[in-house]
C-alpha positions, 0 to 999 in steps of 0.5 A: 500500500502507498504512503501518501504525502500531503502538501498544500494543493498536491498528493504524492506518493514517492518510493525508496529512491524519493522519486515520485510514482503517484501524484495529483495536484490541485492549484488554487486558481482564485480563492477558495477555488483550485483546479484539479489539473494533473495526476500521474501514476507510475507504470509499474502502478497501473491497473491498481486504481491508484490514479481513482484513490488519489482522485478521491483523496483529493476530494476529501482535502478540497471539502475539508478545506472548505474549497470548491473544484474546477476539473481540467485532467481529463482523468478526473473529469472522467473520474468525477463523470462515474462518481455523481456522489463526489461532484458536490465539490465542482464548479460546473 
């Protein structure tokens, strides 16, 4: 199971070398807005629905923050589209 390392508007994960395997970033675009732009999952990683566990992290951190999303990865647009319960947070 991956570690996940929080900072502000971005989610990674890392493995024993420090290089980055997973990631989701979330920039604040105007106050109390961020744009889900980007997720990256390793090769050796996909398949696992790691990129859908980030997404979904992700979520959480937004709401708790108190925070509206706009979505422009394609994979979290796609993501978002089969999860209607998640869409609360987005701006549409």
């Amino acid at each position: 199971m991956l570690k996940y390392h929080f900072e502000q508007n971005r989610i990674f994960a890392s493995n024993d070398n420090g290089n980055v395997i997973a990631e989701i970033t979330f920039p604040e675009v105007r106050k109390g807005v961020v744009n889900l732009n980007h997720t990256f999952v390793d090769s050796s990683l996909r398949g696992q629905g790691i990129a859908s566990q980030l997404v979904e992290i992700a979520y959480h951190e937004i709401k708790k923050q108190g925070n509206k999303a706009i979505a422009t990865c394609s994979y979290v647009i796609d993501w978002f589209a089969r999860h209607k319960e998640y869409q609360d947070v987005l701006i549409k």
